[in-house]
MIDOSE-1310 file (N, C-alpha, C; in nm, 2 decimals, decimal comma, always signed):
residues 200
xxxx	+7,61/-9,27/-1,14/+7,73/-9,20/-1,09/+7,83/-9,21/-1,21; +7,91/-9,05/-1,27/+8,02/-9,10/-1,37/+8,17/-9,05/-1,28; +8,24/-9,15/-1,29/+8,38/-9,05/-1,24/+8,46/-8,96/-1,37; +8,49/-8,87/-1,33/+8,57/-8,77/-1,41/+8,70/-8,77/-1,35
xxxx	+8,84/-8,80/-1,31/+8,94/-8,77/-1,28/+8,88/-8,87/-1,15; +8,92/-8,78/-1,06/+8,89/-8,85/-0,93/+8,78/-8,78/-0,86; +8,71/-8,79/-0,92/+8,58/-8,70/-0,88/+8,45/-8,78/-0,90; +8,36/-8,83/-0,83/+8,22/-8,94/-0,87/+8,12/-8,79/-0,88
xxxx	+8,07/-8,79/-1,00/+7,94/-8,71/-1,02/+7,85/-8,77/-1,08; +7,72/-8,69/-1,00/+7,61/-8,75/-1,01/+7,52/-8,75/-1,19; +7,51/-8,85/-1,25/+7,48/-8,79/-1,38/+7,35/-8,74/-1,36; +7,26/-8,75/-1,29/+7,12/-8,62/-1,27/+7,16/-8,49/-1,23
xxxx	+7,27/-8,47/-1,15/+7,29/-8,33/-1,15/+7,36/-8,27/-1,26; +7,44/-8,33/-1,31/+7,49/-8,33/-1,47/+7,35/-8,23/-1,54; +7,27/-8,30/-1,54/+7,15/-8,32/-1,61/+7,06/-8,19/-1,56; +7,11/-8,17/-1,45/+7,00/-8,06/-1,33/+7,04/-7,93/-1,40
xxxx	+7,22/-7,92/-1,40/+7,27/-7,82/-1,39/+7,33/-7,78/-1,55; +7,28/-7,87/-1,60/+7,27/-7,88/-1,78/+7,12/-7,76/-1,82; +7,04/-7,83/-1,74/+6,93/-7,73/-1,78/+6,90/-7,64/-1,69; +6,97/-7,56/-1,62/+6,98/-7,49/-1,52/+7,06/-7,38/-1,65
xxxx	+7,13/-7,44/-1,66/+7,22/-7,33/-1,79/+7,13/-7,27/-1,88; +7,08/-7,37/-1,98/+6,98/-7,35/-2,06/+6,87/-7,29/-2,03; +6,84/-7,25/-1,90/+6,70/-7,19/-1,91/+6,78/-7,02/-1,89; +6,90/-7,04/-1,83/+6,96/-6,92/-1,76/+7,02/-6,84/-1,96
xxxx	+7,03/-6,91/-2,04/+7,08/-6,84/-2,15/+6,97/-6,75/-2,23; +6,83/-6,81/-2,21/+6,76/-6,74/-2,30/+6,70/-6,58/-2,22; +6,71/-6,59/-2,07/+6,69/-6,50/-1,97/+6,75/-6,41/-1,99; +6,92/-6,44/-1,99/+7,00/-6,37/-1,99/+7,00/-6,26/-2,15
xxxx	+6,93/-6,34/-2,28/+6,94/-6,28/-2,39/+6,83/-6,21/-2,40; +6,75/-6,28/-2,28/+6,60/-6,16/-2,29/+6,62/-6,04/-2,19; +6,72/-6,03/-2,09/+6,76/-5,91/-2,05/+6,82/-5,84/-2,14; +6,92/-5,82/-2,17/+6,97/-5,79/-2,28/+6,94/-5,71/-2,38
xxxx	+6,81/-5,80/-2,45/+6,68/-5,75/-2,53/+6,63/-5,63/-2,45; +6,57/-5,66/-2,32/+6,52/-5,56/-2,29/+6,57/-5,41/-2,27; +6,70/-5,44/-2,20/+6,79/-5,33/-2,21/+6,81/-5,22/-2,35; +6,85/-5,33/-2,47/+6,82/-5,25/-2,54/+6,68/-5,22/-2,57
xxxx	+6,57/-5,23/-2,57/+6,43/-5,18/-2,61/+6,47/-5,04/-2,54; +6,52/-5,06/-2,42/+6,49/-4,98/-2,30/+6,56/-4,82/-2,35; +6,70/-4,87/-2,41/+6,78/-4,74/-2,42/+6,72/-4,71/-2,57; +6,66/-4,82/-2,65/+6,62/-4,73/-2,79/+6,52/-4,64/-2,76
xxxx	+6,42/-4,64/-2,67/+6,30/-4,57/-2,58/+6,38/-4,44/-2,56; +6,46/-4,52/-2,48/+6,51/-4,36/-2,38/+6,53/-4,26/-2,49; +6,63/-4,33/-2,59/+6,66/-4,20/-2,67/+6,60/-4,15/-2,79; +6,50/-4,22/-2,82/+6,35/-4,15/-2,88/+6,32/-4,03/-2,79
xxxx	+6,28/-4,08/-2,67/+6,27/-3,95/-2,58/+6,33/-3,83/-2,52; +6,48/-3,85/-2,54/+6,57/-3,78/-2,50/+6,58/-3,65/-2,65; +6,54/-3,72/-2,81/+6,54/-3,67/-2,87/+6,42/-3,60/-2,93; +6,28/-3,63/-2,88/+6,20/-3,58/-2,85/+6,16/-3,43/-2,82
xxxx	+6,23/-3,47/-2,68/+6,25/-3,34/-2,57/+6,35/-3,25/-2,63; +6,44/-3,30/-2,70/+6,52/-3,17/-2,78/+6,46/-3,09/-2,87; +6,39/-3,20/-2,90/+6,33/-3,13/-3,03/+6,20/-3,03/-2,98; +6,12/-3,02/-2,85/+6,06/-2,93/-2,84/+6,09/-2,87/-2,74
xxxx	+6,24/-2,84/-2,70/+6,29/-2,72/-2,65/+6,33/-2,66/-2,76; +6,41/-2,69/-2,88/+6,43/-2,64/-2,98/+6,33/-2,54/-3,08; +6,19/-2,65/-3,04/+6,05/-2,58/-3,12/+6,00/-2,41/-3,04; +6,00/-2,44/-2,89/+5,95/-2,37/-2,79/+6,07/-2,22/-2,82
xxxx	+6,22/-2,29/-2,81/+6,28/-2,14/-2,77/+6,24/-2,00/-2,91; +6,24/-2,11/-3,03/+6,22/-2,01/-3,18/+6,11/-1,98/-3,15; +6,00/-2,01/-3,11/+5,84/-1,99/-3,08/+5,87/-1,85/-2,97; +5,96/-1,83/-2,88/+5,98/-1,72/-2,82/+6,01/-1,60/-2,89
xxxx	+6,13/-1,66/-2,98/+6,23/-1,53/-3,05/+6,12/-1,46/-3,16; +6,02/-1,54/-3,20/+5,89/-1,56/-3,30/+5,80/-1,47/-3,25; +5,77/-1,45/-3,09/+5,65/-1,35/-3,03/+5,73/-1,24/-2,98; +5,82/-1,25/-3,00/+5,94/-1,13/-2,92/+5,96/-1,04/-3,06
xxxx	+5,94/-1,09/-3,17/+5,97/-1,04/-3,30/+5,87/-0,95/-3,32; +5,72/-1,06/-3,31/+5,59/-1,01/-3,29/+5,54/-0,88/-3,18; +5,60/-0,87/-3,10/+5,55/-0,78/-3,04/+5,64/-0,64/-3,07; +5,78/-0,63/-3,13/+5,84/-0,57/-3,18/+5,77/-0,49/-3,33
xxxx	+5,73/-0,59/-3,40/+5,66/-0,56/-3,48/+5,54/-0,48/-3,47; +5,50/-0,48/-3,39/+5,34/-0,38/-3,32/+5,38/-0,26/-3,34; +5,52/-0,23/-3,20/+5,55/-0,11/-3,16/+5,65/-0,07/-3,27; +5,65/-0,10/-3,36/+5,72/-0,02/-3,46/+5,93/-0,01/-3,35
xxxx	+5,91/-0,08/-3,28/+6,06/-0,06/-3,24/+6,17/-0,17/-3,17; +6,26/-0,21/-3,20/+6,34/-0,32/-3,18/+6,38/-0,30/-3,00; +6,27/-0,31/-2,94/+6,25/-0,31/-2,72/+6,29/-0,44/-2,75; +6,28/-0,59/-2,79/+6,34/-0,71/-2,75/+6,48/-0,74/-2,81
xxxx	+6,55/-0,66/-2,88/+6,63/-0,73/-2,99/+6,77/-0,75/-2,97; +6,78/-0,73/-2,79/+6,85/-0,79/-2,79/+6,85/-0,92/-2,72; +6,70/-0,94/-2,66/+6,65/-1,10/-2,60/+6,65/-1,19/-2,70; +6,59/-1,13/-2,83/+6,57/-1,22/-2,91/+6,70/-1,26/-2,95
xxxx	+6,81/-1,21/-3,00/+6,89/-1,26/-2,96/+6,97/-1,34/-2,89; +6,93/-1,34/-2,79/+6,96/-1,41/-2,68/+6,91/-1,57/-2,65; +6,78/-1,55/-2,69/+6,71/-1,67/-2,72/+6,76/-1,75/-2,83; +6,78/-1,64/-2,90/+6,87/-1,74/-3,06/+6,96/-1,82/-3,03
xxxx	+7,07/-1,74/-2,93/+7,19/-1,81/-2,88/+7,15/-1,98/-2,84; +7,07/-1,93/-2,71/+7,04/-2,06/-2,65/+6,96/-2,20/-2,72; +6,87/-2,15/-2,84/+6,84/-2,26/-2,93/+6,96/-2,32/-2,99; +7,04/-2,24/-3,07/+7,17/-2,30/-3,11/+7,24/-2,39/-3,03
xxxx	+7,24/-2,31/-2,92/+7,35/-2,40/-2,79/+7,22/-2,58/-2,74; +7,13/-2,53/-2,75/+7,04/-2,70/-2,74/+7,09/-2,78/-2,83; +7,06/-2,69/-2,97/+7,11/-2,78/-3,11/+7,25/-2,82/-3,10; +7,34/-2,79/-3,06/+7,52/-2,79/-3,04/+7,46/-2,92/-2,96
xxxx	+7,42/-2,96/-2,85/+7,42/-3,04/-2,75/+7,38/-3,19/-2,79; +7,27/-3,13/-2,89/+7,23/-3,30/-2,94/+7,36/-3,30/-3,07; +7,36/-3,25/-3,14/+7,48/-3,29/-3,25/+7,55/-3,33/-3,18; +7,65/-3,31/-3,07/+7,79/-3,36/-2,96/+7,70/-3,48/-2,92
xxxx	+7,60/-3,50/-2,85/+7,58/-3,65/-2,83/+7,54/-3,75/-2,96; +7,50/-3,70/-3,04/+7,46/-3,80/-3,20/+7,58/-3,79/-3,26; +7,74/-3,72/-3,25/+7,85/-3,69/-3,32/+7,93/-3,82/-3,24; +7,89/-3,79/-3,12/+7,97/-3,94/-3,07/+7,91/-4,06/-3,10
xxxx	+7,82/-4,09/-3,09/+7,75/-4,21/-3,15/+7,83/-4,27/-3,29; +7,78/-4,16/-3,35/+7,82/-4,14/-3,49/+7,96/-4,17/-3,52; +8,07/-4,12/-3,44/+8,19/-4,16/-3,45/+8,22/-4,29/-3,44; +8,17/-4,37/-3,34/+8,21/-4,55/-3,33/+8,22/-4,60/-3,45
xxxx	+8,11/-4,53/-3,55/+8,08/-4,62/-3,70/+8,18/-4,49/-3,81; +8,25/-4,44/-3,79/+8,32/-4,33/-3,84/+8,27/-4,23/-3,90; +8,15/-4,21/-3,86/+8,04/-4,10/-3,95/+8,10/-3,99/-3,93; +8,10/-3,87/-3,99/+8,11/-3,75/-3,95/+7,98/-3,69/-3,96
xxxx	+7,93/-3,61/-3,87/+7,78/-3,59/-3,88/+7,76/-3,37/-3,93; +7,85/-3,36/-3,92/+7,86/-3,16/-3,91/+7,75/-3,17/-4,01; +7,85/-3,16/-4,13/+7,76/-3,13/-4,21/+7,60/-3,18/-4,29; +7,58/-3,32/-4,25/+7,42/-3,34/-4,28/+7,37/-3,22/-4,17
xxxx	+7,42/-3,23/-4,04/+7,35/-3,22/-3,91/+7,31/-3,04/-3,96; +7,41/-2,99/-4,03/+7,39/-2,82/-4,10/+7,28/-2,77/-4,13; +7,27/-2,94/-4,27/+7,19/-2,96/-4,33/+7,03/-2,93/-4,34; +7,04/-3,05/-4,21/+6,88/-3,07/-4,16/+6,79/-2,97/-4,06
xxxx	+6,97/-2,89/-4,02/+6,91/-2,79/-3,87/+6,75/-2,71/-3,94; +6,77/-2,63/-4,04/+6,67/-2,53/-4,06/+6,57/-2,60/-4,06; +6,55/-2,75/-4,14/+6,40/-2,76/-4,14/+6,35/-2,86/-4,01; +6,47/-2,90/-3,92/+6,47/-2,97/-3,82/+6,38/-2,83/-3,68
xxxx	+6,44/-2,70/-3,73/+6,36/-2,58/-3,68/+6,24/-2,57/-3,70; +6,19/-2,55/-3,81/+6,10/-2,51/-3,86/+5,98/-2,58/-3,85; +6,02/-2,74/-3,89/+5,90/-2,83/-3,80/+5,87/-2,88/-3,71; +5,99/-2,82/-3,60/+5,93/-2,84/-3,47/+5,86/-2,69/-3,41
xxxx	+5,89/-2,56/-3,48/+5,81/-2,47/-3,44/+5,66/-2,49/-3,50; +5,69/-2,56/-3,63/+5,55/-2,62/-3,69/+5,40/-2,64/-3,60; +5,51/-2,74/-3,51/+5,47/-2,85/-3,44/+5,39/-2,76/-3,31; +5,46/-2,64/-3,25/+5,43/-2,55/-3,15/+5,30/-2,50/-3,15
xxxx	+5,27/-2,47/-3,33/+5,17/-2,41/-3,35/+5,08/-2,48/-3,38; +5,05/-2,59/-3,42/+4,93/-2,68/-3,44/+4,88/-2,73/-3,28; +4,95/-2,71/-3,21/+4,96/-2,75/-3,08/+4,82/-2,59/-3,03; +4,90/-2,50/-3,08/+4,82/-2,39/-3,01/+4,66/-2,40/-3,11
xxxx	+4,65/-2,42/-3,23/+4,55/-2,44/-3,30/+4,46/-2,53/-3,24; +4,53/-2,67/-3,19/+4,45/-2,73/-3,11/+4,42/-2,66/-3,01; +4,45/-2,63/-2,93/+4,43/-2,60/-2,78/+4,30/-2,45/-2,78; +4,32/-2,40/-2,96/+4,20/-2,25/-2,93/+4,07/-2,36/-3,01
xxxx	+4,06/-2,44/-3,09/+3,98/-2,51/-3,11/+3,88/-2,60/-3,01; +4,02/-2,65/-2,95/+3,90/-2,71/-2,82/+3,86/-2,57/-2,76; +3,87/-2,46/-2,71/+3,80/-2,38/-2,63/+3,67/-2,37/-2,70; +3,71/-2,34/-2,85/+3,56/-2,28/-2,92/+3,52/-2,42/-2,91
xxxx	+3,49/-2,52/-2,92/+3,41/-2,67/-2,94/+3,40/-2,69/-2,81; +3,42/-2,62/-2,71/+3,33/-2,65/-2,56/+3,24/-2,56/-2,55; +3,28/-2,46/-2,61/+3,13/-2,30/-2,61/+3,04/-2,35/-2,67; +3,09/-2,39/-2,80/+2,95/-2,40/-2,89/+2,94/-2,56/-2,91
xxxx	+3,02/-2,68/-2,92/+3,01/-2,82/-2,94/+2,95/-2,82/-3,11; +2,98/-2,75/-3,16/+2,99/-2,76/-3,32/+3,07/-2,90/-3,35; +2,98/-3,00/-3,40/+3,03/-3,14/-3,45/+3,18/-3,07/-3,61; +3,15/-2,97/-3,63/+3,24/-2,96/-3,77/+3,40/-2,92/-3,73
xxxx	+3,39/-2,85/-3,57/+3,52/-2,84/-3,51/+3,57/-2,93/-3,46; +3,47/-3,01/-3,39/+3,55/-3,15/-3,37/+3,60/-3,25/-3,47; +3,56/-3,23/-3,56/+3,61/-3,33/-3,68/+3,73/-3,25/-3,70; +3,77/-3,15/-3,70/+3,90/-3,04/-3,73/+4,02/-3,09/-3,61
xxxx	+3,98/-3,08/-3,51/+4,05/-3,13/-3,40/+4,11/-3,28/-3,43; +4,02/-3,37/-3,45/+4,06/-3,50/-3,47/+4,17/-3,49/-3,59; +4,10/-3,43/-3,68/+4,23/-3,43/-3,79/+4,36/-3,35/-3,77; +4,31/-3,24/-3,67/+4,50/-3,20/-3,66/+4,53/-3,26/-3,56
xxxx	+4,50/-3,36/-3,45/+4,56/-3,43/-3,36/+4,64/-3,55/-3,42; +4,57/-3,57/-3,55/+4,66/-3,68/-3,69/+4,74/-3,63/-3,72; +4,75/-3,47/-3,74/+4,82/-3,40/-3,81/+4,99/-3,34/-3,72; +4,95/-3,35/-3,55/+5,03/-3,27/-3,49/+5,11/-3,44/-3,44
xxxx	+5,02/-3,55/-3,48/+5,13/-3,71/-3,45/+5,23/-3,70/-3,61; +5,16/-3,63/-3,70/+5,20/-3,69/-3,80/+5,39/-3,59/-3,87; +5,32/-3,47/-3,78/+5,47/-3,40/-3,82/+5,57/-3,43/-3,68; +5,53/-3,50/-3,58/+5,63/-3,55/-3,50/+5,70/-3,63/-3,53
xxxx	+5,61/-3,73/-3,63/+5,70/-3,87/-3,68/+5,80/-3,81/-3,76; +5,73/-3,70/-3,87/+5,82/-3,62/-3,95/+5,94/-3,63/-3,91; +5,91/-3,49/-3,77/+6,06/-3,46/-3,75/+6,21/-3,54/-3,74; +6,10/-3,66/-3,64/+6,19/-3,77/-3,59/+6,23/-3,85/-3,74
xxxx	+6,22/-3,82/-3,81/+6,28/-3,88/-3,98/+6,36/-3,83/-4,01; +6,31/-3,69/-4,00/+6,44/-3,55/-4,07/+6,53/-3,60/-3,97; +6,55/-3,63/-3,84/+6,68/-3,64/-3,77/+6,70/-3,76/-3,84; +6,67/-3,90/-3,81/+6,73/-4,00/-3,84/+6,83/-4,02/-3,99
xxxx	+6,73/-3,97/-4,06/+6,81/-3,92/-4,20/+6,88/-3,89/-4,24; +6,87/-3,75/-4,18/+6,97/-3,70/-4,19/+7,15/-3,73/-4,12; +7,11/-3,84/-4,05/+7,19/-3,90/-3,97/+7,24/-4,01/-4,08; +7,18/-4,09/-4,13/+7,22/-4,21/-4,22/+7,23/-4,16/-4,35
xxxx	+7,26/-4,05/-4,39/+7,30/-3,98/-4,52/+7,40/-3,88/-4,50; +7,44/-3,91/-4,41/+7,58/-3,79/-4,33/+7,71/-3,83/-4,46; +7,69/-3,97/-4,51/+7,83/-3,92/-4,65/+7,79/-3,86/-4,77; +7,63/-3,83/-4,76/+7,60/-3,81/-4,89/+7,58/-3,63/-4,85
xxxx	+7,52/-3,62/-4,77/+7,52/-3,48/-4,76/+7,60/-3,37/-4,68; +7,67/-3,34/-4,76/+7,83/-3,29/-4,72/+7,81/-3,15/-4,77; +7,71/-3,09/-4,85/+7,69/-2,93/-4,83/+7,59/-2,86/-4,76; +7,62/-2,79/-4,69/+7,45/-2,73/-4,62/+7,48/-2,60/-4,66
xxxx	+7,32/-2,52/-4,67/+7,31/-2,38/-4,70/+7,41/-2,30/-4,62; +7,41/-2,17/-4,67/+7,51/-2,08/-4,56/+7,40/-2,03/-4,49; +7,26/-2,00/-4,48/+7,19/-2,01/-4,34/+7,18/-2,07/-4,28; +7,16/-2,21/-4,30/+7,19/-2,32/-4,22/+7,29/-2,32/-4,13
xxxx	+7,42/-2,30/-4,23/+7,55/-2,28/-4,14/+7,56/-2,19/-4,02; +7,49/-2,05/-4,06/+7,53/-1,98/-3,97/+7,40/-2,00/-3,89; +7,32/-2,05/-3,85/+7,21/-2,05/-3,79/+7,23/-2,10/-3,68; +7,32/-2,24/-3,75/+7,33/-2,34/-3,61/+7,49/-2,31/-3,55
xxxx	+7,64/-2,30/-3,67/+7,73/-2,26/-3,58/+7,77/-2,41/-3,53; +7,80/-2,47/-3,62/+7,89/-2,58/-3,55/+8,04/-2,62/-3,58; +8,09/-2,51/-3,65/+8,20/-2,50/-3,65/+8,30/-2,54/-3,55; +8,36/-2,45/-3,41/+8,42/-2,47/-3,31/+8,33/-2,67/-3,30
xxxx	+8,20/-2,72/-3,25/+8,17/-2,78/-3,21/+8,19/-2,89/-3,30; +8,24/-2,89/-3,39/+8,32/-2,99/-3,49/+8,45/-2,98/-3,46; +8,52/-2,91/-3,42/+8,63/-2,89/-3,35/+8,66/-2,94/-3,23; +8,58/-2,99/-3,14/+8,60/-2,99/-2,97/+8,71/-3,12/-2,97
């Protein structure tokens, strides 16, 4: 028993509630931990998913062009259009969530984000079409089971992981080089239109 003031405590509880702490500190830093794993996940995936709505809507404006192209006459031009808008407006939506991020550390992001839009486009429509390449390869390699198609399959299934990691670089990159890259093309510029959205 030790007295403190006018208080008798027990020195094993001392001792109980000494390591009662100590077990509760490394818990608490392993929640924590997890938490963040948890939101670095989430927004891998959140950026993901932008990136192949962004792939998907150009892959539309792309067969809307195409089928224009047939009939010799502009019947979609003004959907395609239309579609154009709405990829821009995806792309506006992740720049405003990675522009706030980006603000805490005082980044300014417009202009890398200009930067990277076009080929941040282009490899995820990339990505659309290796996707369809797989998908008519496996049909032919169930007809006939040709060992030389499946070896083709395996390698663009490398190929369709391998420009995902891509893309997910061209973003991050372009994100941690936002002081260095401060001019983007004027198609870039007008492609994406972040003007007002550097403004908000």
């Amino acid at each position: 028993m030790v007295k403190v003031g006018s208080q008798d405590i027990n020195a094993e509880s001392i001792d109980s509630k000494s390591a009662e702490v100590a077990t509760q500190i490394p818990q608490a830093e392993g929640k924590e931990g997890g938490e963040a794993k948890e939101l670095a996940v989430w927004e891998e995936a959140l950026v993901q998913e932008f990136i192949y709505a962004i792939g998907h809507l150009n892959h539309v404006e792309q067969h809307l062009i195409e089928e224009d192209s047939l009939t010799g006459l502009p019947l979609f031009g003004d959907l395609i259009d239309f579609f154009r808008e709405q990829r821009k407006l995806v792309g506006q939506a992740l720049f405003t969530i990675e522009r706030f991020e980006a603000m805490r550390s005082g980044t300014e992001l417009r202009s890398s984000w200009e930067s990277i839009w076009c080929a941040l486009k282009h490899v995820t429509t990339a990505l659309i079409h290796v996707d369809e390449c797989i998908e008519k390869l496996l049909k032919k390699l169930r007809s006939s089971g040709d060992p030389v198609i499946a070896e083709n399959v395996k390698m663009l299934l490398s190929v369709r992981k391998s420009i995902l990691e891509g893309a997910l670089k061209i973003f991050e990159r372009g994100k941690k080089a936002a002081n260095i890259l401060t001019e983007a093309s004027s198609r870039c510029r007008d492609d994406i239109c972040l003007e007002e959205v550097g403004h908000r």
